[in-house]
C-alpha positions in Angstrom: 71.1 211.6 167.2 68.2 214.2 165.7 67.4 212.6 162.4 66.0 209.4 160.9 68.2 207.3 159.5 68.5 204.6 156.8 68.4 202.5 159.8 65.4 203.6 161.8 63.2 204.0 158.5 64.2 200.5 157.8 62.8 199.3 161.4 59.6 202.0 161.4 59.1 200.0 157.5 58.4 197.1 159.7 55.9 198.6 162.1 52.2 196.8 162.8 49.3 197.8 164.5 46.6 196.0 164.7 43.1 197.9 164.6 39.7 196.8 166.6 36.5 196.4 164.6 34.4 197.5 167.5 36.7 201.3 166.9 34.6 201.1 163.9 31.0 201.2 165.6 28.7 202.7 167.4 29.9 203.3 171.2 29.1 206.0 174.1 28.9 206.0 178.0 27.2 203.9 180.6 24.4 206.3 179.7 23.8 206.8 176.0 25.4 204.8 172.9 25.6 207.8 170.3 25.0 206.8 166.6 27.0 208.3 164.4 26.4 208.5 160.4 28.4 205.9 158.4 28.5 203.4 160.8 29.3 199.8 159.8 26.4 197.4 159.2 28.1 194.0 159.6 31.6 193.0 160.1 32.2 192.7 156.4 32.2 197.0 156.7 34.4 197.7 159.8 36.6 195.6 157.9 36.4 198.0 154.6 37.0 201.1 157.2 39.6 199.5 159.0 41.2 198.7 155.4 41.2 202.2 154.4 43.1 203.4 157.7 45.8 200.7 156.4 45.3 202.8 152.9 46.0 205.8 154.2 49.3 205.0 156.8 50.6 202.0 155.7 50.8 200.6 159.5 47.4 198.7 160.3 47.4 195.7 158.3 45.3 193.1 160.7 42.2 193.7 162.2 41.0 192.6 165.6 37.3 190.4 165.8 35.4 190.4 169.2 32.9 187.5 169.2 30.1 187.1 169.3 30.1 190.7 167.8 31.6 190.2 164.9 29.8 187.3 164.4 29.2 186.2 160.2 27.9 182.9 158.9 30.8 182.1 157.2 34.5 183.1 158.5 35.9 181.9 155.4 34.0 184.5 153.0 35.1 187.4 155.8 38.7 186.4 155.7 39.1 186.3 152.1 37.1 190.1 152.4 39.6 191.0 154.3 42.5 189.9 152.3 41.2 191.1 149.2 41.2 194.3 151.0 45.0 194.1 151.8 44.2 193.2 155.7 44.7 190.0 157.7 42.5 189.0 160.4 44.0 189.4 163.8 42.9 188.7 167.6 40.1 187.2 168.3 38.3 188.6 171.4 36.2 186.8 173.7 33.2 188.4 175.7 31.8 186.7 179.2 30.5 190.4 180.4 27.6 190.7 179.0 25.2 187.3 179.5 23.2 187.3 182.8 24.7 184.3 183.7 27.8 185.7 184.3 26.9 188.1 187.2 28.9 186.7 189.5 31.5 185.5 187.3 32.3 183.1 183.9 35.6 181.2 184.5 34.9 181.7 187.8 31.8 180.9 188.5 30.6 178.8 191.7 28.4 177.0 189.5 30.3 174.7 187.4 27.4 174.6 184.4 27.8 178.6 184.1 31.8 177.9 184.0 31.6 175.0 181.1 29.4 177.9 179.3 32.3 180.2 179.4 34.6 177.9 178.3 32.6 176.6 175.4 32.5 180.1 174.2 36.2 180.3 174.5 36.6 177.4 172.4 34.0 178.5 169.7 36.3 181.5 169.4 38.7 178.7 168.9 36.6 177.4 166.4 36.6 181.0 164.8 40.5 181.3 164.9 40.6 178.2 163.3 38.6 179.2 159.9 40.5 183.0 159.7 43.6 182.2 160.3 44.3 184.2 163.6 47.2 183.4 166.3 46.0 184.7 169.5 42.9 184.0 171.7 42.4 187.6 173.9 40.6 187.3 177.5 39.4 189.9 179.5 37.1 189.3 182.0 34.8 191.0 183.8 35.0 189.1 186.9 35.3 189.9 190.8 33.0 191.2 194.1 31.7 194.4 195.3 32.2 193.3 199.2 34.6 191.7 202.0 33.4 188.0 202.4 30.9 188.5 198.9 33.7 185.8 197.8 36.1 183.0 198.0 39.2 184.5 196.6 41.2 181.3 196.5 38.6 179.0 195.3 38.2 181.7 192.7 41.8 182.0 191.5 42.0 177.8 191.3 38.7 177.9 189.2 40.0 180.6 187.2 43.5 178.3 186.4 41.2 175.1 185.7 39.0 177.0 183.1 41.6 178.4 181.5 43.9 175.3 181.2 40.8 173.6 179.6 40.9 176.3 177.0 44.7 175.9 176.7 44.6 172.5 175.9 42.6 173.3 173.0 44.8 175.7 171.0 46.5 174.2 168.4 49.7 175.5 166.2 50.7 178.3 166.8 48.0 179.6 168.0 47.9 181.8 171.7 45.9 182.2 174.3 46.9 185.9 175.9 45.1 187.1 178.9 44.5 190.8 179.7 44.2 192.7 183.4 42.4 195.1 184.8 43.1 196.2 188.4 38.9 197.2 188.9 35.7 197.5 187.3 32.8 196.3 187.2 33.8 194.8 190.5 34.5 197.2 193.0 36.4 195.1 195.8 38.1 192.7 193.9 39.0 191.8 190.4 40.0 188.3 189.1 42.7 189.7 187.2 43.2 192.8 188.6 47.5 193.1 187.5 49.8 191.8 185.4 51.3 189.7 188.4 47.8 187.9 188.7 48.0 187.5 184.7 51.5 186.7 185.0 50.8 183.5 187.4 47.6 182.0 186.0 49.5 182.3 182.2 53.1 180.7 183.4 51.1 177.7 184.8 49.4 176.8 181.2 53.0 177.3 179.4 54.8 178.5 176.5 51.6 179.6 174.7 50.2 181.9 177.0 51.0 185.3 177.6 50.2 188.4 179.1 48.2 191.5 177.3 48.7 194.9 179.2 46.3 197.4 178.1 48.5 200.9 179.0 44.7 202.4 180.3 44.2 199.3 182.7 46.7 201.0 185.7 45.6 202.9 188.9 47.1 206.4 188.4 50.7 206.7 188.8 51.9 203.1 187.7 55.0 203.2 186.3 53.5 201.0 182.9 57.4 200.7 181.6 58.4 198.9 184.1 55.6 196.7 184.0 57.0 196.5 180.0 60.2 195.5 181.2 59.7 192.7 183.1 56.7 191.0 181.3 59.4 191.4 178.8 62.4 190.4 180.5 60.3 187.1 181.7 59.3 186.4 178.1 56.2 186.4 178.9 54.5 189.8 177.5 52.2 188.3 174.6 50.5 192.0 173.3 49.5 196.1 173.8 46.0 197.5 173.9 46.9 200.7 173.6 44.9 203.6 174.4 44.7 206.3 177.1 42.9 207.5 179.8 43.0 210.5 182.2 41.0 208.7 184.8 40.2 205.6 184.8 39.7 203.0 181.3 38.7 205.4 179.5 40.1 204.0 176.2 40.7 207.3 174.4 43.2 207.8 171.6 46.6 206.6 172.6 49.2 209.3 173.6 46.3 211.7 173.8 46.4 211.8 177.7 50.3 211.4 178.0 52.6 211.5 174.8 55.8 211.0 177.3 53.9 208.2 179.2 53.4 206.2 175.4 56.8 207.4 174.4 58.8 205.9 177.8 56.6 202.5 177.0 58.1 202.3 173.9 61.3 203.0 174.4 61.4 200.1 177.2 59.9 198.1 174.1 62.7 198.9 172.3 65.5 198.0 175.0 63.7 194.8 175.7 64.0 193.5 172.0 59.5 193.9 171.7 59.7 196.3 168.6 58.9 194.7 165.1 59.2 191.0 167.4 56.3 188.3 166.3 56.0 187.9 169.9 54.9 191.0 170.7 51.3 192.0 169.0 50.6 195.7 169.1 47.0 196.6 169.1 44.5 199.2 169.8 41.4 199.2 171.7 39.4 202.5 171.6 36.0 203.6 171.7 35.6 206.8 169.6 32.2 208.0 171.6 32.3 211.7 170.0 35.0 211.7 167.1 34.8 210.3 163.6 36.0 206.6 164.0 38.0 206.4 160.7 40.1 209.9 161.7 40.3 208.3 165.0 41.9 205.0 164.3 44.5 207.2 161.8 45.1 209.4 164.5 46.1 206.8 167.1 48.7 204.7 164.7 50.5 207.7 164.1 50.8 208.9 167.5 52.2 205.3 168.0 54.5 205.8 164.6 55.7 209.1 166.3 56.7 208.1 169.7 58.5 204.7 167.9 60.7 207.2 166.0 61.2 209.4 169.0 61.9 206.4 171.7 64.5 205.7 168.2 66.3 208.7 168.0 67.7 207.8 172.3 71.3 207.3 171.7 71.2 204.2 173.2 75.3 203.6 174.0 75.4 207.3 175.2 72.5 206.7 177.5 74.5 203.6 179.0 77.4 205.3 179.4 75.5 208.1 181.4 74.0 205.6 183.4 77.4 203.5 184.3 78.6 206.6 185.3 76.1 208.0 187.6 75.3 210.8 185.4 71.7 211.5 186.1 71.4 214.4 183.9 72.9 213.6 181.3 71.3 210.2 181.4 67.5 212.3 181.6 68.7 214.8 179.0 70.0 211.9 176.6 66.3 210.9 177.0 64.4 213.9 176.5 66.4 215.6 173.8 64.8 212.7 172.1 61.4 213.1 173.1 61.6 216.9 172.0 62.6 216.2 168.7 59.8 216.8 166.4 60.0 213.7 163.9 56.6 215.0 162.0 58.1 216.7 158.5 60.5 213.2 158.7 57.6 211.0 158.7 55.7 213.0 156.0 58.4 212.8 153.9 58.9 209.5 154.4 55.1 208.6 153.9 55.3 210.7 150.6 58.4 208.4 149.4 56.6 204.8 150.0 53.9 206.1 147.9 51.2 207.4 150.9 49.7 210.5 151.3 52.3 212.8 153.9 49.2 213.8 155.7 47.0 210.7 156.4 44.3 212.8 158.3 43.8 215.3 155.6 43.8 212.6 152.4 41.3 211.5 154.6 39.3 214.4 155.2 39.6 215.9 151.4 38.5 213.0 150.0 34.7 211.2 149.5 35.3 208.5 151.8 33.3 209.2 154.7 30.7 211.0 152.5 30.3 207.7 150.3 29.5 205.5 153.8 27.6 208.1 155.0 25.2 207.5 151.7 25.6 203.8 151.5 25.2 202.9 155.4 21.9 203.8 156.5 20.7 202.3 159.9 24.1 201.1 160.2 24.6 199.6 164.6 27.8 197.4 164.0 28.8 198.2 167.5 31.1 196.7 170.3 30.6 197.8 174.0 27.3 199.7 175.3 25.5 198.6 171.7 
């Protein structure tokens, strides 16, 4: 197969990804936060620019919140912003990683005071999915030891399950909670939730609700991240993507920008496991855009996405089986790559041209007065995320 058909334009139709407000802001390294002309104000703006990336591609129609930085008086007023933009309000993210209570830990903490502080954050975000209308409660945490015996391990892993089935037991609906690993950083020696096996355990104890978020930078070099896809998957239990890429460590650049194969195998393994266009399975992206424009950023990264879905589309999938069943590795690999070597671009911008959007997202976006207008409006503009 070298073509798009009726049948994969009618499933790349259906394609969501959700876009972070914190993309949207102000963001750096550990050493400098770079401002950057344009930049949001309050969340009410990183809404507008995520809105016009939505605009533009036609595949971003929910925005991410992280609280408290995307905190607003009145949730109400900035979901019905949001909508009258054409955007839902997605995720809500919660942040225990930067308070100087939580040094040694939030949901883990020793000290059971700083612990019920974590977890009444948790359930103000609750609070927050509650007045927009959002499904799934995100948790990363920034929790673990630089040093052998810093730590109990166990006692932290039980705390860890207690907090969170507090939480749990809060969520109402349909609402999720989905909790994210990272296998190190800020803690050097160990890391609460360090792997999706860690995530996988702590979330199959609270129950049908909560599921696991694998962000595809979160991996020590050389993970095999499909497999990882597969059996979250498989187990029914993975919840959401934070895509991005790194060449490092997190380095939460563009997605595909590192490895376009790497993105594209994910995928594909999305595909095979029945995750693609499923309301099970949330596709977001978490990026900071430290030294590109943030709007041509977040365009950039759902079309690499869009490419690599039509690609991981175009694997003959019966073909592939039969390779397989027969012990035909090369085949089996060429089936594969023939796909990922077909360039889908002039497809897509047909395509985009037919559903009423420009062909080229990134140039409509760079020939017109958008980032110009912001430029004039925003002045002083901080809405940040990380490092802010």
């Amino acid at each position: 197969m070298s073509e798009l058909t009726p049948e994969i334009l009618t499933t790349l139709e259906r394609q969501a990804i959700e876009l972070p407000s914190w993309a949207f802001g102000n963001s750096g390294t550990r050493f400098k936060v770079f401002a950057t002309p344009g930049t949001p104000r309050d969340p009410f703006e990183k809404i507008a620019d995520a809105a016009r990336v939505h605009e533009l591609t036609g595949l971003a129609p929910s925005v991410a919140l992280h609280i408290p930085w995307d905190e607003v008086d009145d949730f109400g007023a900035l979901r019905a912003h949001a909508e009258g933009l054409g955007v839902a309000l997605g995720t809500i993210n919660s942040n225990t990683f930067q308070d100087d209570d939580y040094k040694f830990g939030a949901l883990t903490h020793e000290d059971p005071r700083i612990r019920q502080k974590a977890i009444d954050h948790h359930l103000e975000c609750i609070d927050v999915m509650d007045a927009t209308g959002s499904r799934d409660l995100k948790i990363w945490l920034a929790e673990g030891s630089n040093y052998p015996g810093q730590a109990d391990l166990r006692g932290r892993q039980d705390r860890l399950h207690e907090s969170l089935a507090t939480i749990y037991a809060r969520l109402s609906g349909e609402q999720r909670l989905v909790l994210e690993y990272k296998f190190f950083e800020p803690a050097f020696y160990h890391t609460d939730v360090p792997d999706w096996g860690t995530s996988y355990a702590q979330v199959a104890a609270l129950g049908d609700r909560a599921m696991v978020c694998l962000d595809t930078g979160h991996h020590a070099p050389g993970t095999n991240i499909e497999f990882i896809v597969m059996q979250l998957l498989r187990l029914g239990k993975l919840g959401s993507f934070d895509f991005n890429s790194r060449f490092y460590a997190d380095d939460d650049l563009i997605v595909g920008a590192a490895d376009p194969f790497q993105l594209f195998r994910i995928i594909f393994e999305v595909i095979r496991g029945g995750g693609l266009n499923s309301p099970d399975v949330a596709f977001m992206l978490d990026q900071c855009h430290n030294i590109e424009n943030k709007i041509l950023g977040q365009i950039r990264s759902v079309l690499n996405v869009q490419e690599m879905t039509a690609r991981a589309l175009l694997v003959d999938a019966e073909a592939l089986r039969a390779a397989q069943v027969a012990g035909d590795v090369l085949t089996a690999n060429a089936i594969v790559m023939d796909a990922f070597y077909t360039d889908v671009r002039p497809a897509l911008a047909a395509w985009r041209e037919g559903r009423g959007l420009p062909a080229d997202p990134m140039r409509a976006q760079l020939e017109s007065d958008y980032q110009s207008r912001i430029e004039a409006e925003r002045v002083g503009g901080t809405q940040a995320g990380w490092g802010a």
